[in-house]
C-alpha positions as CSV (number, residue, x, y, z in Angstrom):
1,X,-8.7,5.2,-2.4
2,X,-10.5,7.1,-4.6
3,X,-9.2,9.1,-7.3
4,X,-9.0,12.9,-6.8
5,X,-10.9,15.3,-9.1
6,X,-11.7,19.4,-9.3
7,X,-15.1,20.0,-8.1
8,X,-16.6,22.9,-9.3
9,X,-19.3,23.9,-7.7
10,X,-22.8,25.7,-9.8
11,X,-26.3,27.9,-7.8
12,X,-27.9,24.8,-6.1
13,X,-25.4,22.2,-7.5
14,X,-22.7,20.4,-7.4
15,X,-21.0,18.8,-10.2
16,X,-18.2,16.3,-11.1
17,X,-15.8,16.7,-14.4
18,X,-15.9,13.3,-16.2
19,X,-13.7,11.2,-16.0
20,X,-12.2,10.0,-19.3
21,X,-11.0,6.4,-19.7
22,X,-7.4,6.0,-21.3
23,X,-4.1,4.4,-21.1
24,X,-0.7,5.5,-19.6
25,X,2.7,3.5,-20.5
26,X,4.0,1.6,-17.3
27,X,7.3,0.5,-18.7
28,X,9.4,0.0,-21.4
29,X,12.5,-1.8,-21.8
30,X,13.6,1.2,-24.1
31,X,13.8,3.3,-21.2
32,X,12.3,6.0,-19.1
33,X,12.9,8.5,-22.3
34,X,11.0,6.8,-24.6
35,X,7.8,6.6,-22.6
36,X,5.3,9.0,-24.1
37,X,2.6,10.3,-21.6
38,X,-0.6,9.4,-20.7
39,X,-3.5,8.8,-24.0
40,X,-6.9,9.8,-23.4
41,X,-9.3,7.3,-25.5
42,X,-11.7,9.7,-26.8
43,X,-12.2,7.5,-30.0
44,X,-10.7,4.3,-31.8
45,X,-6.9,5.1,-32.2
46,X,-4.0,3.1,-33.4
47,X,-0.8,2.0,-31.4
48,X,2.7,1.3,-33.4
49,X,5.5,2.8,-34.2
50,X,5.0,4.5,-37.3
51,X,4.6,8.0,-37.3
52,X,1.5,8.1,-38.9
53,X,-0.7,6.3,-35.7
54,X,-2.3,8.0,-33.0
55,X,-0.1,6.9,-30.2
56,X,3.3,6.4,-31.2
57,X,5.7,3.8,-29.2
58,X,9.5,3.9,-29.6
59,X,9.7,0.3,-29.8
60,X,11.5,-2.2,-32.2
61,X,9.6,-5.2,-31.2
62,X,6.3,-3.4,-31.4
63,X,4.8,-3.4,-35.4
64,X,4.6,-0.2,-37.2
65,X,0.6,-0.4,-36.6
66,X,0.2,-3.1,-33.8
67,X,-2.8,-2.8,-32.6
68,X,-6.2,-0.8,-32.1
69,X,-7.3,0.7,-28.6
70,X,-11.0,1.6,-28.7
71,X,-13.3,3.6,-26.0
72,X,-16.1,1.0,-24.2
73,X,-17.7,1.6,-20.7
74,X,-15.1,0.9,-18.0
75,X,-12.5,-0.5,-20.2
76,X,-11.2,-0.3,-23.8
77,X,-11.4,-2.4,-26.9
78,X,-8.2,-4.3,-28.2
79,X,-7.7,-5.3,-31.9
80,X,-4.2,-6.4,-32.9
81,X,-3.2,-5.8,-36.1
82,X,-1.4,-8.7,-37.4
83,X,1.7,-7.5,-35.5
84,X,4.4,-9.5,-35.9
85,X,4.8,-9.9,-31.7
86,X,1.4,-9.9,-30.9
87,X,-0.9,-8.3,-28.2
88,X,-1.6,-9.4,-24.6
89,X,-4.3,-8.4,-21.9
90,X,-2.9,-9.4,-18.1
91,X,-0.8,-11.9,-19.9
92,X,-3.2,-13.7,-22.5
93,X,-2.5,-13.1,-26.2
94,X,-5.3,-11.4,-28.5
95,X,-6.7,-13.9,-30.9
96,X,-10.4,-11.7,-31.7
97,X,-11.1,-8.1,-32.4
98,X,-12.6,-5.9,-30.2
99,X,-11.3,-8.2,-27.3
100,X,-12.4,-5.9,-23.7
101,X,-9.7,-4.6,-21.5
102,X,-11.8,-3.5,-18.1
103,X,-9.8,-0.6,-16.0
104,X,-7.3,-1.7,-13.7
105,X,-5.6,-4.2,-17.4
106,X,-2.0,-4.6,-18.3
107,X,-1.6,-4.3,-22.1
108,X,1.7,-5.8,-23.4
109,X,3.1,-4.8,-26.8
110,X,6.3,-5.6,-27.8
111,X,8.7,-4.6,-25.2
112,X,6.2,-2.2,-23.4
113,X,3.7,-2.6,-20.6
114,X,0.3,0.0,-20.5
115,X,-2.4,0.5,-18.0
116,X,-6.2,0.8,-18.8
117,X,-6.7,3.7,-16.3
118,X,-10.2,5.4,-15.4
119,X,-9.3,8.7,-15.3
120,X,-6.1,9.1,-17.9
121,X,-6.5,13.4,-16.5
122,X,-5.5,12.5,-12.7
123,X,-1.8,11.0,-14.5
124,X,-2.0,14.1,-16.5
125,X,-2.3,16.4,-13.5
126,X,-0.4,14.5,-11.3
127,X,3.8,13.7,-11.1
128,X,4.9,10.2,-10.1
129,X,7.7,10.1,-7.2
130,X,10.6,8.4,-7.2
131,X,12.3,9.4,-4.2
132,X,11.5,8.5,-0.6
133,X,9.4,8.2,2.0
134,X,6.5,8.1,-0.4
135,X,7.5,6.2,-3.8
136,X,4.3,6.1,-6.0
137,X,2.0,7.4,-9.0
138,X,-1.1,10.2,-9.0
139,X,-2.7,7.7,-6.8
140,X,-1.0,8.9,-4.0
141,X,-1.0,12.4,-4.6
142,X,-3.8,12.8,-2.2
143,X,-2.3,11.1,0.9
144,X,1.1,13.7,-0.1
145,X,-1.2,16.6,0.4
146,X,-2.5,15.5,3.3
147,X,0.8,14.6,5.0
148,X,1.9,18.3,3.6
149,X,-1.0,19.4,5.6
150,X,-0.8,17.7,8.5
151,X,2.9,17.5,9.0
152,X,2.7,20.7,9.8
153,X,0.1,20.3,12.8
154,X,1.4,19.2,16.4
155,X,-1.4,16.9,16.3
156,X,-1.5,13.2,16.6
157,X,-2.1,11.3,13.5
158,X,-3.3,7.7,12.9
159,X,-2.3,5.8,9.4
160,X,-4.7,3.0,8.4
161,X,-3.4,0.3,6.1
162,X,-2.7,-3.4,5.4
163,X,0.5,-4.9,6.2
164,X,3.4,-3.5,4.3
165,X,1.6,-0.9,2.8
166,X,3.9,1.6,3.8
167,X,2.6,3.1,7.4
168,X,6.0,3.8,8.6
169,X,6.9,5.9,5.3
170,X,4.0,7.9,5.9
171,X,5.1,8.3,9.5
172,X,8.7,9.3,7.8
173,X,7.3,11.9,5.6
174,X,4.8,13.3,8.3
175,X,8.2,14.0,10.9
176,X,10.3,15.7,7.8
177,X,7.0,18.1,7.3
178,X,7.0,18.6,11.0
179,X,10.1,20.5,10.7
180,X,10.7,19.4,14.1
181,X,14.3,18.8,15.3
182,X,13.8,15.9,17.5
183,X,14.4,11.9,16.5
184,X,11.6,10.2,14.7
185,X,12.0,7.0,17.0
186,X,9.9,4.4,15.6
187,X,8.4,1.1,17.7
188,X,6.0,-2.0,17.3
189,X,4.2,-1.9,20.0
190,X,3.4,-6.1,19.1
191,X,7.3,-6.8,19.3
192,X,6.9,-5.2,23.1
193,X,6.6,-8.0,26.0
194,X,3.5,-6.7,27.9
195,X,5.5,-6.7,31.3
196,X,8.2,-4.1,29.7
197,X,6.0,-2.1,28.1
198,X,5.4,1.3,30.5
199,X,9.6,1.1,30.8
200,X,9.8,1.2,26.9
201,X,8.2,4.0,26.4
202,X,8.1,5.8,29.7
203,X,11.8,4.4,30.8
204,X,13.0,3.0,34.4
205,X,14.9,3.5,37.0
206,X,17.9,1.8,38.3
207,X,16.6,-1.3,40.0
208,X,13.2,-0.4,39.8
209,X,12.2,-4.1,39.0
210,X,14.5,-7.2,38.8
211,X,17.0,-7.0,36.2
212,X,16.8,-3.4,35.8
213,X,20.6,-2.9,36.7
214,X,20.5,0.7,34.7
215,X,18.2,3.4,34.5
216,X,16.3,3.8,30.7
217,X,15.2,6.6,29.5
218,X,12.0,5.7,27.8
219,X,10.8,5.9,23.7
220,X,8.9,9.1,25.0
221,X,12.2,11.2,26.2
222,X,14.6,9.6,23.5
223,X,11.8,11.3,21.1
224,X,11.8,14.6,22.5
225,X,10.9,17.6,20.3
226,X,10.7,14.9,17.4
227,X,8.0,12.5,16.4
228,X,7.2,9.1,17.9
229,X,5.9,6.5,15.7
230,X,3.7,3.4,17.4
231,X,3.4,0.9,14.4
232,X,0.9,-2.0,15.2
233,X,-0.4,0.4,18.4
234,X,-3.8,-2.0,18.3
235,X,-1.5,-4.4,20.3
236,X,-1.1,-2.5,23.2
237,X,-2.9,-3.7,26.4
238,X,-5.7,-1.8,28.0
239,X,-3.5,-1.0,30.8
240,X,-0.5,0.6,28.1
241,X,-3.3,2.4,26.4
242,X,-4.4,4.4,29.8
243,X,-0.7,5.2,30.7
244,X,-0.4,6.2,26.9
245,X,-3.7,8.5,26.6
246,X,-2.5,10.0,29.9
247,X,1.1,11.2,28.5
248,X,-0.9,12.1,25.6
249,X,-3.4,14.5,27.3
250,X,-0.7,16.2,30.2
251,X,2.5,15.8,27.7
252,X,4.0,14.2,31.1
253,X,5.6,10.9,31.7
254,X,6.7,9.6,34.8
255,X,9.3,6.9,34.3
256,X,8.9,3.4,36.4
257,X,10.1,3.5,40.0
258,X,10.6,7.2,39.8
259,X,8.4,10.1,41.9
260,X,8.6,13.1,39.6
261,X,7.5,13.3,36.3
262,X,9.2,14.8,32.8
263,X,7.9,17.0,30.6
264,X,7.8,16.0,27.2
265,X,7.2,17.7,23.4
266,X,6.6,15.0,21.5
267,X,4.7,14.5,18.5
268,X,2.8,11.1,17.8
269,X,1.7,9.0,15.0
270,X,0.4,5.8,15.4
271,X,-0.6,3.0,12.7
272,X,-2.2,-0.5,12.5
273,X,-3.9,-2.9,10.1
274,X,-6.9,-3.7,12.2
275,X,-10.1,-1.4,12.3
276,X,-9.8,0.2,15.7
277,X,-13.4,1.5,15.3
278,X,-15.1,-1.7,15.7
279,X,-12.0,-3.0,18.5
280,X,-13.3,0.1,20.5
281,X,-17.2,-1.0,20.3
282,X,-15.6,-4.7,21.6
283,X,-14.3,-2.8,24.3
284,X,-10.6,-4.5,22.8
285,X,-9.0,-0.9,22.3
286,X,-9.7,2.4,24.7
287,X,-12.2,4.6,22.6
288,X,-10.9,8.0,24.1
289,X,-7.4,6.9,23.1
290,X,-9.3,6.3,19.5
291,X,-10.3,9.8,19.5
292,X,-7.0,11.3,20.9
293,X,-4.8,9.2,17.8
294,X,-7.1,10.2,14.8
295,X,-7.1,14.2,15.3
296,X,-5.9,13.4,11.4
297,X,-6.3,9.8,9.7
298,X,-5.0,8.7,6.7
299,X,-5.6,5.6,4.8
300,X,-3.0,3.6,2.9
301,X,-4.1,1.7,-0.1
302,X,-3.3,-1.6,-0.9
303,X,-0.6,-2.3,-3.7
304,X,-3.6,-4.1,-5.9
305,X,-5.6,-1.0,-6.0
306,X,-2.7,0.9,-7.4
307,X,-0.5,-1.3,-10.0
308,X,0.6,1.6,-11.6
309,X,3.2,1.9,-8.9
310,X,4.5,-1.4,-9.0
311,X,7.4,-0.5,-12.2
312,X,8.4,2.8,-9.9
313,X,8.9,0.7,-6.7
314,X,10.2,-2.4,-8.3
315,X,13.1,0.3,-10.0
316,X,13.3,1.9,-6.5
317,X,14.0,-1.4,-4.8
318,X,16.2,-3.2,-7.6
319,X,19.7,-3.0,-6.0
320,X,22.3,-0.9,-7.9
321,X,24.2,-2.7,-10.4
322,X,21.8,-5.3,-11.2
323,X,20.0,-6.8,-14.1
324,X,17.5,-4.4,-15.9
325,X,13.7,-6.0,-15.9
326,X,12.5,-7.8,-18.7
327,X,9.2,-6.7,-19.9
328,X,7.8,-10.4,-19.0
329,X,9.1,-9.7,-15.9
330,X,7.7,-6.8,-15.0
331,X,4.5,-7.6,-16.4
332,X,4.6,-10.6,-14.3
333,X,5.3,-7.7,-11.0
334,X,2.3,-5.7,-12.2
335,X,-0.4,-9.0,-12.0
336,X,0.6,-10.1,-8.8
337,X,-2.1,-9.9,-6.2
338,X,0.6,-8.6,-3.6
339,X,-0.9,-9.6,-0.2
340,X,2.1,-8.5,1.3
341,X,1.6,-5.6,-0.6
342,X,4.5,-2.9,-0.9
343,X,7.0,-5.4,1.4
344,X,6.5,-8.4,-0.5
345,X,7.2,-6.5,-3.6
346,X,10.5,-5.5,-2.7
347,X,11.4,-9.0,-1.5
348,X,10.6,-10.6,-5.0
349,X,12.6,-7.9,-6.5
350,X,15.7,-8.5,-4.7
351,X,15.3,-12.2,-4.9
352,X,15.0,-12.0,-8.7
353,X,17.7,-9.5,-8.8
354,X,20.3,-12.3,-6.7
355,X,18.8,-15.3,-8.9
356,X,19.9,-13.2,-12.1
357,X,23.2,-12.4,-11.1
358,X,23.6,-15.8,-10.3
359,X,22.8,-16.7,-13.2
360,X,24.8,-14.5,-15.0
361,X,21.4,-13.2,-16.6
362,X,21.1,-10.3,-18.9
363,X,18.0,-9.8,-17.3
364,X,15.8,-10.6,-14.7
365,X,13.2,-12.8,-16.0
366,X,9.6,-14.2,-14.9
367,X,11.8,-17.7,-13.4
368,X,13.9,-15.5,-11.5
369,X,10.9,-13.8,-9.4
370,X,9.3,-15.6,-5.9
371,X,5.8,-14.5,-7.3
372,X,3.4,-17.6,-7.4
373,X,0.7,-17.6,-10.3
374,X,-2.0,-17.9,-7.0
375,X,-0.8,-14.3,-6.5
376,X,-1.9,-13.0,-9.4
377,X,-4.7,-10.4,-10.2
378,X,-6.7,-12.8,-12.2
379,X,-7.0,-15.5,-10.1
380,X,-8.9,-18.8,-10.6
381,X,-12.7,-18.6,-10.6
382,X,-13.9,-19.6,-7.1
383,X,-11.2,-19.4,-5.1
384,X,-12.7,-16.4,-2.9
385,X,-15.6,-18.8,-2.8
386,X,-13.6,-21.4,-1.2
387,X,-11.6,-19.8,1.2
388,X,-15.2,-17.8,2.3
389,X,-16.1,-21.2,3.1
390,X,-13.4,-22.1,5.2
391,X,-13.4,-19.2,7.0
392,X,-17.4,-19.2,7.7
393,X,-16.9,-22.9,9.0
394,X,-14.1,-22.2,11.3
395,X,-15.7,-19.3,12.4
396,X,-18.7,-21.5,13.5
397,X,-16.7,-24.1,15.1
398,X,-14.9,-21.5,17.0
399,X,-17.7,-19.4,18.1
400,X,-16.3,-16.0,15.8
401,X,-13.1,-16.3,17.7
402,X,-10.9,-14.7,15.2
403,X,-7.4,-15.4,17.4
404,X,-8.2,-18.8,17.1
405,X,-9.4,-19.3,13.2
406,X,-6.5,-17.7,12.5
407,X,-4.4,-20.2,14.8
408,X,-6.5,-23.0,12.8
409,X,-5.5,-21.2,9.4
410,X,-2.4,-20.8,10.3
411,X,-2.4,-17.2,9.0
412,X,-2.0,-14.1,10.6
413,X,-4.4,-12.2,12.7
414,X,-4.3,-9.0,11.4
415,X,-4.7,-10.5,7.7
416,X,-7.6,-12.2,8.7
417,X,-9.4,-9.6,9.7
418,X,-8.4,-7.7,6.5
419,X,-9.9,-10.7,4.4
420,X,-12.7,-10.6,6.4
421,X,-13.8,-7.4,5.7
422,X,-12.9,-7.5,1.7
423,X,-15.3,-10.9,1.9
424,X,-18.0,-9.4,3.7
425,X,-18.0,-11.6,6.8
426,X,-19.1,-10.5,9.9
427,X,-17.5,-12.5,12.9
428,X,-19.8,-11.3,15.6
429,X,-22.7,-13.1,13.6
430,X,-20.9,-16.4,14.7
431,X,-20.6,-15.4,18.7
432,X,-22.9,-17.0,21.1
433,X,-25.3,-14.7,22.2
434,X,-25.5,-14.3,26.3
């Protein structure tokens, strides 16, 4: 997601303030007090903590001048020194000066972890959040305005995002904007056998089918005057997603083995990982029900676009009473590739946080943390390569069926098709042509 900016707008023009490259502290061991706030890198400026440097860090492990942070295109410049703890870039000690630091780096000094950011004003203008649904950094300032916005609307909203990105948070914060005074009643539609489907979320009557031995009321009615929230909607069959658009354009349901229908006042957002835009020209996902969905979309970034908010969730997720992060370890957090994203995160934190207190650990350290070195941001040259291989061949010996390379790959479907599209590769170019 792109970063949001003030457009200002000229007679004939239209321009963009520039951005200004610069650094904002992550973490410290010190302590959320002693964090100063974001450094704009107008020109060469020294990092320590002696009064006398530019940018000043209350840190007793970090040298009284520790190290140099110059201005370069997309990135800084890092010189140590001569500190007595040395300098790091994503984990790598400085040995040169003038060693590059692209956007998107982790600097560790001493006990403190920074961020090479390519617009230090948007963490200027912008508050981080440490309170649910929608934990997070500036980056995610736009997608709060926009669930302001819309949470307000009666319209359906769709939330686009890879697994464990946080779709149902959104879906969270959109029903406490709605101010509506319904449930939010939340459902995978892919956890839904395709035979019980229409009772789900329409209901039954008593012995409308065999086995129904009570009458159910349906997702639909249970979420009346509130919001109902279809995660993984993509899975629904084409039969579901006509009784679905249906309810959706009369606001009536007509529960199975019943004659009369119910009215209903229900609000609904819907999510998946897949893009439901090219399932609709497959024919694999009802185009009008595409429409009806996205009166308002909203796409989720992925946890490696935005590693800034890994220290603010890892803190929100770390169970109360446990260990405090080392810096190691949170530097450690804030390289990992995540493709679990926001999920997986919160799973290595509270593994680490169980191994330490096992351990009887004054902190939770980089052994105590499920996060494999293949998950980190700088991976080994060539492995995309590699796996794009695999893929292209299994695609070929499978004709671009995707269900079944991902059977072969034993990985999940969804993901695939997420790797897919970050890799470039088109599936349909591997389908027999009739």
């Amino acid at each position: 997601m792109a970063d949001v900016t003030e457009t200002r707008h000229g007679p004939g023009s239209r321009s963009e303030p520039r951005r200004r490259v610069g650094v904002v502290v992550l973490f410290s061991e010190a302590g959320l007090a002693h964090m100063p706030p974001p450094h704009a890198l107008t020109a060469p400026v020294r990092v320590g903590r002696d009064e006398g440097v530019e940018l000043r860090l209350a840190d007793s492990q970090i040298s009284r001048e520790h190290a140099r942070l110059s201005p370069a295109p997309e990135g800084v410049l890092v010189t140590d020194l001569g500190s007595r703890n040395g300098t790091f870039i994503d984990g790598n000690k400085v040995d040169g000066a003038d060693t590059f630091a692209p956007v998107g780096s982790c600097l560790r000094l001493g006990k403190t972890l920074l961020a090479v950011v390519q617009d230090v004003d948007l963490f200027r203008r912008e508050a981080s959040v440490t309170a649910l649904p929608l934990v997070g950094g500036p980056r995610l300032a736009a997608i709060r305005r926009l669930v302001a916005t819309v949470g307000a609307t009666p319209h359906a909203a769709l939330v686009l995002g890879e697994t464990g990105t946080g779709k149902e948070r959104v879906a969270e914060a959109l029903h406490q904007a709605s101010g509506r005074a319904g449930r939010f009643v939340a459902v995978n539609c892919s956890a839904i056998p395709a035979d019980l489907i229409e009772s789900e979320l329409f209901g039954h009557a008593k012995g409308a089918f065999s086995g129904s031995h009570q009458a159910r009321t349906g997702l639909f009615r249970q979420a009346q005057d509130g919001t109902l929230f279809l995660d993984e909607v993509f899975d629904l069959p084409l039969g579901a997603q006509a009784k679905l658009l249906r309810a959706l354009e009369t606001g009536e349901v007509r529960a199975v083995g019943e004659d009369q229908v119910s009215r209903v006042d229900v609000r609904i957002v819907a999510a998946t990982n897949v893009d439901l835009v090219r399932m609709a020209e497959e024919g694999r996902f009802r185009s009008d029900l595409l429409h009806r969905l996205s009166v308002w979309r909203i796409d989720l970034p992925p946890l490696r676009e935005r590693s800034e908010d890994v220290p603010l969730l890892a803190w929100h997720f770390l169970p109360q009473g446990s260990a405090p992060f080392s810096v190691e370890a949170m530097e450690l957090l804030v390289l990992g590739r995540w493709p679990g994203n926001v999920r997986q995160l919160r799973s290595s934190v509270l593994t680490g946080s169980a191994r330490a207190a096992a351990e009887r650990a004054a902190q939770i350290l980089p052994a105590h943390l499920d996060v494999q070195p293949a998950e980190r941001a700088q991976g080994e040259p060539g492995t995309d390569a590699v796996f794009a291989e695999r893929v292209k061949t299994a695609l070929q010996l499978r004709e671009g069926n995707v269900a079944q390379v991902a059977r072969d790959l034993d990985c999940g479907r969804p993901w695939l098709y997420q790797e897919l599209k970050r890799l470039s590769i088109d599936p349909g170019a591997y389908r027999k042509r009739q």
